[in-house]
N, C-alpha and C positions, 0 to 999 in steps of 0.2 A: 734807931735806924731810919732806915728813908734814903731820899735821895731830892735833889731840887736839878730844874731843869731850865737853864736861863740862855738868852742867846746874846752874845756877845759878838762884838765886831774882829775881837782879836785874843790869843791867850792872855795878854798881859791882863784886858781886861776883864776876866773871864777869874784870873789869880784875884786879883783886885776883889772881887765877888765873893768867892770864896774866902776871904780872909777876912770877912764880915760876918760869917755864920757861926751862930752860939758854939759851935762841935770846934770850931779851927782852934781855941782857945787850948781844949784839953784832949783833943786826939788827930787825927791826919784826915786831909781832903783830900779825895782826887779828881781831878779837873781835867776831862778829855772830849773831843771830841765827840758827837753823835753821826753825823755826815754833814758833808759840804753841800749847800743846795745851790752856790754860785754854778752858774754856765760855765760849759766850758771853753776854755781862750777862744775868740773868737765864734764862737754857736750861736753868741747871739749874733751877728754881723751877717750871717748866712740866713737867719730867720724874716729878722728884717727888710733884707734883699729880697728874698720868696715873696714878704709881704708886700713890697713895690710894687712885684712884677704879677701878681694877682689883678692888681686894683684895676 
């Protein structure tokens, strides 16, 4: 048992990873998510504005 924790850019890549571990051979992976740490749409755009208007 276990589990491995890898960060991927995208699910395919992410499948791709999995489908290399000793286990994928003779039983099932599952491959999801933990959380998204990208910003959201535009949050950064408004950050960096704030940061302009500090300086």
């Amino acid at each position: 048992g276990g589990y491995f924790l890898i960060d991927a850019p995208d699910l395919d890549s992410a499948i791709s990873w999995a489908a290399r571990c000793p286990g994928a051979q003779y039983g099932a992976i599952e491959v999801r998510p933990i959380w998204d740490m990208s910003p959201a749409q535009g949050q950064e755009l408004r950050y960096e504005g704030e940061a302009a208007e500090a300086r």
